[in-house]
Each structure stands twice: as structure tokens, then as C-alpha cells.
N, C-alpha and C positions, 0 to 999 in steps of 0.2 A: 276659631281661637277665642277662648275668655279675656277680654283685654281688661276687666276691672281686679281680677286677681292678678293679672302680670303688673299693673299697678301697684297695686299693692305691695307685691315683692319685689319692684324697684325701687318701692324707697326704703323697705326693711332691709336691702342692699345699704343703704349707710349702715346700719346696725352689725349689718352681718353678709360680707360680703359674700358668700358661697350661696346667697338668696341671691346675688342679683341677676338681673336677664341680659342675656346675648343679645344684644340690638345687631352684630354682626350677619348673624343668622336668620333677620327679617327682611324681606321685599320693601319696599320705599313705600308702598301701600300701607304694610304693617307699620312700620315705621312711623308713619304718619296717623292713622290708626291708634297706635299707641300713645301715640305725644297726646292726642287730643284724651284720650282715656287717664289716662296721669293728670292732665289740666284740669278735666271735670272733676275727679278724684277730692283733688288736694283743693279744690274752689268751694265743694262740699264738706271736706274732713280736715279745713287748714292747723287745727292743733298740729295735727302730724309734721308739719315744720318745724314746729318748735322740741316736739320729739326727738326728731332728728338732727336740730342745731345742738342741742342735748349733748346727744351721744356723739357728736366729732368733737365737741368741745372736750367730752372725757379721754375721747382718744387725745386729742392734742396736749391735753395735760399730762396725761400717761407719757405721753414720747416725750416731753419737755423733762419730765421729773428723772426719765432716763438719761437722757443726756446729759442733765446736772450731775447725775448721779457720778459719769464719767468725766464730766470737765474738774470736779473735788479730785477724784482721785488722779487724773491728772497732774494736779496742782498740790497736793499735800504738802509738799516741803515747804514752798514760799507761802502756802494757807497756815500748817501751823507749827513750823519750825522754824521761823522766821523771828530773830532774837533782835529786829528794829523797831517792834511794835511794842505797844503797849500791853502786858500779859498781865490779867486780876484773876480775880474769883480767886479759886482753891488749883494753886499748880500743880497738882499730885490728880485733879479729878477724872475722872474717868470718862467725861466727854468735855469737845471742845467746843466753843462758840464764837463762831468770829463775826465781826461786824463792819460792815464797808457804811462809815459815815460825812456826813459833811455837816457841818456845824450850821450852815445857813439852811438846811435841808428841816422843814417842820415838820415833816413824820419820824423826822431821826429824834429830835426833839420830843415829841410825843409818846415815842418807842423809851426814850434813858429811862424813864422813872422804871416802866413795866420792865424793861430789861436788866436795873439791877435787881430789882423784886426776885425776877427770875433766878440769876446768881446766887444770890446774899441767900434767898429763901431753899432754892436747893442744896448748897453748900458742897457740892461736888462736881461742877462744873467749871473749866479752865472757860477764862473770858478773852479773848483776842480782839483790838481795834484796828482796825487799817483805818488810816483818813485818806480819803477818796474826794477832796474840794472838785467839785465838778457844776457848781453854780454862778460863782461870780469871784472877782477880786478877792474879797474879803473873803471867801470860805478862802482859797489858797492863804491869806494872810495866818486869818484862825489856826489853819492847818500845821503852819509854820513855826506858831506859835505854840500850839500844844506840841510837836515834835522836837523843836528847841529845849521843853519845858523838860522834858522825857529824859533828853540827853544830857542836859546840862545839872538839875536838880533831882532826876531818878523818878521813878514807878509812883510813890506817894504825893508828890506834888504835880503829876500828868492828872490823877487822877482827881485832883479839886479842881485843876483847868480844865477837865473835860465836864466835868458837869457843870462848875459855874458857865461855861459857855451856851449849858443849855438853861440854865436855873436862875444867871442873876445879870449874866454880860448884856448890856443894852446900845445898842447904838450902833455907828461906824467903825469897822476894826482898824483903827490907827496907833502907831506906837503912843498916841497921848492916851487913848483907853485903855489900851492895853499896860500901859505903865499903870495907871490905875488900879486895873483888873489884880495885876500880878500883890498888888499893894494889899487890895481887901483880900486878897488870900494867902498871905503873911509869905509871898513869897518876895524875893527879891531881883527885880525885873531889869537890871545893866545886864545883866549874864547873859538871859535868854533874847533879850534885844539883840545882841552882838550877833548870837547864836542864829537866828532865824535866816539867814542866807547864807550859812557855812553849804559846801558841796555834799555834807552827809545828809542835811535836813531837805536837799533840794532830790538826791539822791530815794530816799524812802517815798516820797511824795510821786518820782519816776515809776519806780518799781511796783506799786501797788496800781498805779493807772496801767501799765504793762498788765501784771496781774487780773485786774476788772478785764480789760480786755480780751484774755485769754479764757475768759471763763464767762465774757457775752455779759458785762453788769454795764448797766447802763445808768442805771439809779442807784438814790437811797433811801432809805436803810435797803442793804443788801445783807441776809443771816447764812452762814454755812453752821448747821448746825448738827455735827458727826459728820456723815455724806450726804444729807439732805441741805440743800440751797434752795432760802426761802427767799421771794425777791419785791420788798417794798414792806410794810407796815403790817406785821397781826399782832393782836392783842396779848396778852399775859396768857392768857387759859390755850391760845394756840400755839402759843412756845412751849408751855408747857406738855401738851399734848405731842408736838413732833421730839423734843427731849427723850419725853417715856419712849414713842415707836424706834428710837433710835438704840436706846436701852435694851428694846427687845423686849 
């Protein structure tokens, strides 16, 4: 028996499993035989680890992007037919974007600028937020506060609280900031104060952690964008880029 090519096609056995070898099939002699031939192997050609961390990593991304693929369509209605969220961009656009945020969240932060770029600059994409508080007190307050704002003052005035939350809000979220906040953004903050513990704003805030759940998000930014679900922070040019493959 050759043991340094049965080596060999033991580890190209991660790559492709129809290479790998029957250990079933060998004597304890072989066996042992082998093990030592694969140790010498990989002690002499140790890239080949890394070759091979490689390619299960690809497989594992492969299987993950598949199963997103089925938890979106799963989820479609409550992803983008869901008339308690916040809906921008272009309503008529031909693809959807949704976003699972949390305002204390700094890559969510980091992401608003590149993500209305994204929008504004394509001009044919429907925009979706879910707020997803899963940090601390305050992201729940923020949360409450921008779905108050939502409900009580409509889609144009969510849409200055949500980015002044990431652009100019500083501090502790307490009704004295946020009476504040609502003030430098010429809205009018008795309404949405009241509004923040109504049963409908605690309800949207339920239903979207329901939602994360059902579809494994654990973090933020989380992007469904078409049927692909991307899960934490990419840049502008790779929004861009799953947009187009989603486009076809």
C-alpha cells in the first residue's frame, strides 16, 4: 500500500468527497500506518490546512446562504408586507430592502449614511426598517420612540428621527432628550411621548423580535435584500453589488 497518496486523497476528501478513503476497509495496522502518513504529510505540506479551512468555509457559506435563502421566503409577508414599519425609497421599486436596526447598534450607524446612498442613488428600491432594540434600555426607548413618531406624525417625520438618531442624538435616551431631540427636529414631542407605551408600539417592537427569531438574526444591521440576507455591516459597493445579482 502507497500511504503518502492515500494521504493525500484524505484531505482532498474535504474538497471533494468521492476522493476520500475507506478507513472502514483497513486492518488497525493500516490504520495506524495511515494516521502516521497523514501526520508526516500535513507536518511537511502544513498549507494544506489552510487549503482545506478554505474550502469548508465555502461549503459553509454555501449552506448558510441557502437557508437564508428559505427562511426570506418563508417570512415574506411579515418581511415585506408588513404595513407597521417604516416603508421609504421609491414604493413602486422593483426590489425590496429591509433592515433590522438598533439605534445604539454602531455598525447600524456606520451603515445609514452608505444605505441611503444606496436608495436615494438607485432610485428604484423600496426601503423597509424594522427596529430590532436588542442592546440595552435605551435602544428599546429609541425604538419606542421612533415607532411613536411613525404612528402618531407619519413616514416623513420617522424619517428625521431615524437618522437624527444616528447623525446628531447624543447622550442618554430620556423623555428630557428626547423632548429635545423631537424640538430640533421641528417636531412636536407631547404626542409621541404619550404614544411610546401605547399596546400598538409595544406590539411592533414584539412582532419583529418574533420575526429575528424565526429567521436566526441575532445582530445588527441585519439586510434582506430581495431573497438574499446579509447579516451585519458591508460597505456601499457590496450593497450594491448583491442589488445588481438580485436584479439578475
Amino acid at each position: 500500500m502507497k500511504l503518502a497518496p492515500l494521504a493525500t486523497a484524505a484531505l482532498l476528501g474535504l474538497a471533494s468527497p468521492a476522493l476520500a478513503v475507506d478507513l472502514s476497509a483497513m486492518s488497525a495496522e493500516e490504520k495506524a500506518a495511515f494516521g502516521d502518513a497523514v501526520r508526516a504529510y500535513l507536518l511537511e505540506n502544513p498549507e494544506v490546512l489552510t487549503e482545506a479551512i478554505e474550502v469548508l468555509k465555502d461549503r459553509q457559506a454555501a449552506a448558510e446562504a441557502v437557508a437564508d435563502v428559505e427562511l426570506v421566503k418563508a417570512n415574506a409577508a411579515d418581511l415585506f408586507a408588513d404595513t407597521a414599519s417604516y416603508t421609504g425609497g421609491n414604493p413602486e421599486g422593483d426590489l425590496t430592502v429591509v433592515e433590522f436596526i438598533d439605534y445604539r447598534c454602531g455598525y447600524c450607524k456606520k451603515a445609514h449614511s452608505e444605505v441611503m446612498d444606496l436608495v436615494n442613488g438607485d432610485g428604484n428600491i423600496r426601503y423597509i426598517v424594522k427596529e430590532l432594540p436588542i442592546l440595552s434600555e435605551d435602544s428599546a426607548t429609541a425604538a419606542r420612540f421612533a415607532i411613536a413618531t411613525l404612528q402618531v406624525a407619519g413616514p416623513e417625520a420617522y424619517a428625521k428621527v431615524n437618522a437624527g438618531f444616528y447623525e446628531s442624538f447624543r447622550g442618554e435616551v430620556t423623555p428630557d432628550t428626547l423632548s429635545a431631540f423631537a424640538d430640533d427636529l421641528g417636531l412636536d414631542a407631547a404626542p409621541i411621548l404619550a404614544r411610546m407605551e401605547a399596546p400598538e408600539v409595544t406590539k411592533v417592537i414584539e412582532d419583529n423580535h418574533a420575526l429575528a427569531q424565526r429567521m436566526q438574526i441575532s445582530g445588527t444591521p441585519t439586510f434582506v435584500m430581495g431573497e438574499q440576507m446579509v447579516r451585519g455591516y458591508i460597505p456601499l459597493a457590496h450593497m450594491q453589488q448583491v442589488v445588481a445579482e438580485e436584479r439578475g
